[in-house]
C-alpha positions as CSV (number, residue, x, y, z in Angstrom):
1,X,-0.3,-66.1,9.0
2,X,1.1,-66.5,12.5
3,X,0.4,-65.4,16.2
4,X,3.4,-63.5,18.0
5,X,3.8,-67.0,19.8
6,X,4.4,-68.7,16.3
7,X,1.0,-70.3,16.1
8,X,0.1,-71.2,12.4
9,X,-3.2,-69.6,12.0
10,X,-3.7,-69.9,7.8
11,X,-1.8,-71.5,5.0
12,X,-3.2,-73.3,2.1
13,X,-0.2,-74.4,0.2
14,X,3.3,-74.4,0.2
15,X,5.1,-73.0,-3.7
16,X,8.0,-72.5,-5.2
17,X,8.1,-68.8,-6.2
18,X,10.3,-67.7,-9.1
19,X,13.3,-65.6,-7.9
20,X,12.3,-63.2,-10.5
21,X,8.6,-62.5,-9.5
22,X,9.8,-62.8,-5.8
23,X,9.6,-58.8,-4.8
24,X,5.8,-58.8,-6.4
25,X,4.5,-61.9,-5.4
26,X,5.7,-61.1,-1.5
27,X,4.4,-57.6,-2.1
28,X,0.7,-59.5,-3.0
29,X,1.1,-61.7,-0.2
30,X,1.6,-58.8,2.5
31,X,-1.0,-56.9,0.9
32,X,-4.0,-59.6,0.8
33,X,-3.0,-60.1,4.8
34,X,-3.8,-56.5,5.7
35,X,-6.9,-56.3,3.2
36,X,-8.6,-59.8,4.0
37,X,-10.0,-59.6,7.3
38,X,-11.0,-63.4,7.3
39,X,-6.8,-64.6,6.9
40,X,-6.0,-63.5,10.4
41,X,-7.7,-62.7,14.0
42,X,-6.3,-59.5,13.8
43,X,-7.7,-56.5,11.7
44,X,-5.1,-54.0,10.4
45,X,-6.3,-50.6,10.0
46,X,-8.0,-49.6,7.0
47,X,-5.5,-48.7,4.1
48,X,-2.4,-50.5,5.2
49,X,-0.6,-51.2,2.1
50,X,2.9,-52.2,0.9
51,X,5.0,-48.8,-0.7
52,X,7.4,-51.2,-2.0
53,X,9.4,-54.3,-1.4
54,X,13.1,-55.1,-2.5
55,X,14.7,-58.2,-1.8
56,X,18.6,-58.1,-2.4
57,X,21.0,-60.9,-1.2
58,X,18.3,-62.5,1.2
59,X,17.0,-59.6,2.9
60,X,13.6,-58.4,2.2
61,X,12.6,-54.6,2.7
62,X,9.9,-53.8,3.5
63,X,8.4,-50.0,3.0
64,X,4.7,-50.1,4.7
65,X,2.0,-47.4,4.8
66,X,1.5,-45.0,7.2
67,X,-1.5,-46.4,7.4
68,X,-0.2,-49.4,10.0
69,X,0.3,-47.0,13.0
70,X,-3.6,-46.3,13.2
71,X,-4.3,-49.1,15.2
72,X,-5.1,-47.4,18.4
73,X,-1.8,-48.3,19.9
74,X,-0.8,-51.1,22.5
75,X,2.8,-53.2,22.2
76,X,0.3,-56.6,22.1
77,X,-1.2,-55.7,18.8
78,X,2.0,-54.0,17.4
79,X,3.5,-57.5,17.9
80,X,1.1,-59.4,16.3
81,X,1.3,-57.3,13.1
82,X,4.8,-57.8,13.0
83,X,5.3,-61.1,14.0
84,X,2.4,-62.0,11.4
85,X,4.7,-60.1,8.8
86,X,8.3,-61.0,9.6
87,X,7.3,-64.8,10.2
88,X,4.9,-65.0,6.6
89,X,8.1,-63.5,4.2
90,X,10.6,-65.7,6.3
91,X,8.6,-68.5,5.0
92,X,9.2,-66.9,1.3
93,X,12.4,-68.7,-0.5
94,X,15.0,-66.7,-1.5
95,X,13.9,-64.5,2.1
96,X,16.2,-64.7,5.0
97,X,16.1,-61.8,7.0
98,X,13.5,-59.2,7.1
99,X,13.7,-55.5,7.7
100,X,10.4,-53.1,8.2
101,X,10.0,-49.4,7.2
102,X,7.2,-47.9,8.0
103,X,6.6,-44.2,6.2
104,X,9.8,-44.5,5.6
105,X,11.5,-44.5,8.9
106,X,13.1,-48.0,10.4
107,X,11.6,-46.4,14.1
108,X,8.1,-45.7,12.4
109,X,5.8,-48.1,14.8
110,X,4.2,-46.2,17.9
111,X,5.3,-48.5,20.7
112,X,9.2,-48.2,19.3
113,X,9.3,-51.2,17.1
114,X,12.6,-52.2,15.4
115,X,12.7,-55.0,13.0
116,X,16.6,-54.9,11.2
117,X,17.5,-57.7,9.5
118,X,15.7,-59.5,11.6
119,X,16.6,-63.3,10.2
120,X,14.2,-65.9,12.7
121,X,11.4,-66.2,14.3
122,X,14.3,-66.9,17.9
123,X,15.5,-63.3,16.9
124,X,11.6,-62.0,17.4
125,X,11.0,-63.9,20.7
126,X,14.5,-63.5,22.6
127,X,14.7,-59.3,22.7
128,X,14.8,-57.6,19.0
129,X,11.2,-56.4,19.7
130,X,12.8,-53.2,21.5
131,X,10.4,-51.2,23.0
């Protein structure tokens, strides 16, 4: 789990994930982030939960709860979210670029988030956090 500056903040071991489990096992790994409050510094709102993930020719999509947005609002705690979420599938083999939905919409964060194929953590840190 990662601070939007790229800080390493938890990981216990590196795997090799099956291609074939890939979609559920990122899925699990997203979901214990927003449930365990003790992985991270940062609290996401009660209920956050991944819709659905599909990960086709190295991009990942990601469908998130509604759920997300009820964090009071504020582009600092926006960005940690997503950095946390981008940067921890980026570091998921076959993952390359990572797109959020959230509610379905690709605009769906309050402060006017856009993650699209988003495919490093440069990308996050040198303007495709559009606000």
């Amino acid at each position: 789990m990662y601070t939007p500056e790229g800080e390493n903040l938890w990981y216990v071991y590196e795997a090799k994930i099956p291609e074939a489990d890939i979609n559920q096992t990122a899925a699990f790994v997203l979901n214990n982030l927003f449930e365990n409050e003790t992985l991270n510094s940062y609290n996401y709102p009660a209920g956050t939960y991944v819709l659905s993930l599909e990960i086709e020719n190295g991009l990942a999509t990601v469908y998130i709860s509604d759920e997300i947005t009820k964090y009071g609002g504020g582009s600092y705690i926006e960005r940690v979210y997503i950095c946390q979420i981008v940067k921890t599938l980026l570091d998921m083999e076959p993952i390359e670029k990572v797109t959020l939905m959230v509610g379905g919409e690709l605009h769906g964060f309050p402060e006017g988030t856009i993650i699209e194929e988003v495919g490093s953590w440069i990308e996050l840190t040198e303007g495709i956090l559009t606000y």
